[in-house]
N, C-alpha and C positions, 0 to 999 in steps of 0.2 A: 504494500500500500504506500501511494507516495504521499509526503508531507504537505501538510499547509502550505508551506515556502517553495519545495519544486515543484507544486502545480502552478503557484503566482507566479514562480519564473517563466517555467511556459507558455504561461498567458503572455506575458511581457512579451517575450521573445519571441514569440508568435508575431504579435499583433504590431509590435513597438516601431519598425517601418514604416509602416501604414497609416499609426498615427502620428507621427512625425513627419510623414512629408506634406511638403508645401510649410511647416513654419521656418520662423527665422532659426540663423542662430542662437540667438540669444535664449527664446523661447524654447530649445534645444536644447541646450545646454543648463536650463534650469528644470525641466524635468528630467535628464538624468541623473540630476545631483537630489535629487528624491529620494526617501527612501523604497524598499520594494515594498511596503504596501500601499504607502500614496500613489507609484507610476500603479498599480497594479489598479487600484480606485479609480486614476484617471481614464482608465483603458477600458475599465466594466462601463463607465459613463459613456462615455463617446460611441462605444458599440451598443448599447442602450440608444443613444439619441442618434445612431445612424440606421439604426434598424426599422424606429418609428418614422423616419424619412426616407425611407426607402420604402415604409409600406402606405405613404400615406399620397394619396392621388393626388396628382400636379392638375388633371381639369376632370370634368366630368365625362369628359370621353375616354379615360381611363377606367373609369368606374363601367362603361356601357362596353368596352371594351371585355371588360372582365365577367360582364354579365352575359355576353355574347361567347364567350368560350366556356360560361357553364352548360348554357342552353347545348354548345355540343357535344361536351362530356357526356351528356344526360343523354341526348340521342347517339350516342357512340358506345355507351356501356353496354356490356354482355348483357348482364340482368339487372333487374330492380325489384329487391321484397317487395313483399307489401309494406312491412315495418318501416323499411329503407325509405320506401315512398313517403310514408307519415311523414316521418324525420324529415324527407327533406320538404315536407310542404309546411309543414311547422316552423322551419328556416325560414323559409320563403316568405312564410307570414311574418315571422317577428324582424326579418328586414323590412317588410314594409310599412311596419309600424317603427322603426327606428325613420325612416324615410320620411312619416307623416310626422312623426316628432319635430326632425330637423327643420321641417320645411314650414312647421310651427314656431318653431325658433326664431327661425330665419325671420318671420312676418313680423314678429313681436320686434326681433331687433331694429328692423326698418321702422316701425311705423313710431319706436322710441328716436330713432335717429333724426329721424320728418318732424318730432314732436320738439324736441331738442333744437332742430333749424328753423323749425316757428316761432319758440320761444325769442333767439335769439334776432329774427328779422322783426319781431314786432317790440323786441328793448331795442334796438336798430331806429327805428322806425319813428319809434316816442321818443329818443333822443333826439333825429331829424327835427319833429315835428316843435321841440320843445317844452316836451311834458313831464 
């Protein structure tokens, strides 16, 4: 069984290229002078926050993209239980109720946002007016 400490080197060593390239010197040379569990901390971090940026869609034609190579999974598979079927239409449901959420979200945010630019153009407006 390997230790706490040579598995954080492996990660280090691993990954420590990759996340150093593209900085400076400087920026370099201050996380090698770390010790191994802060580089080892910096490294869980950053593969954490590149992982949710890499899963997280640049427009919605990613997302319709993605939905379009389920639809041919679905017609491509061998078989589908019946169970299998539930499962995935119970999927299917609770995206679209994450879907109708966002898209409630969304409205809430604009219409505080609209609300907020009114506020704002009518203290605008009674300063103009001098009220």
């Amino acid at each position: 069984m390997r230790s706490k400490n040579t598995s954080r080197e492996a990660t280090v060593a691993k990954h420590i290229d990759e996340f150093l390239k593209g900085r400076t010197p400087q920026a370099r040379e201050e996380f090698l002078s770390r010790s191994l569990d802060r580089q080892y901390s910096s490294i869980i971090q950053w593969r954490r926050a590149k992982r949710i940026r890499e899963s997280t869609p640049q427009s919605t034609g990613e997302i319709l993209d993605t939905i379009s190579r389920l639809a041919e999974m679905i017609a491509n598979a061998p078989e589908i239980s019946d169970s299998d079927s539930r499962e995935i239409s119970e999927r299917i449901g609770a995206l679209q109720g994450k879907l109708t959420a966002y898209m409630e979200a969304q409205k809430l945010r604009s219409i505080q946002a609209l609300e907020e630019e009114s506020r704002r153009i009518n203290a605008r407006l009674s300063e103009l007016r001098g009220f």
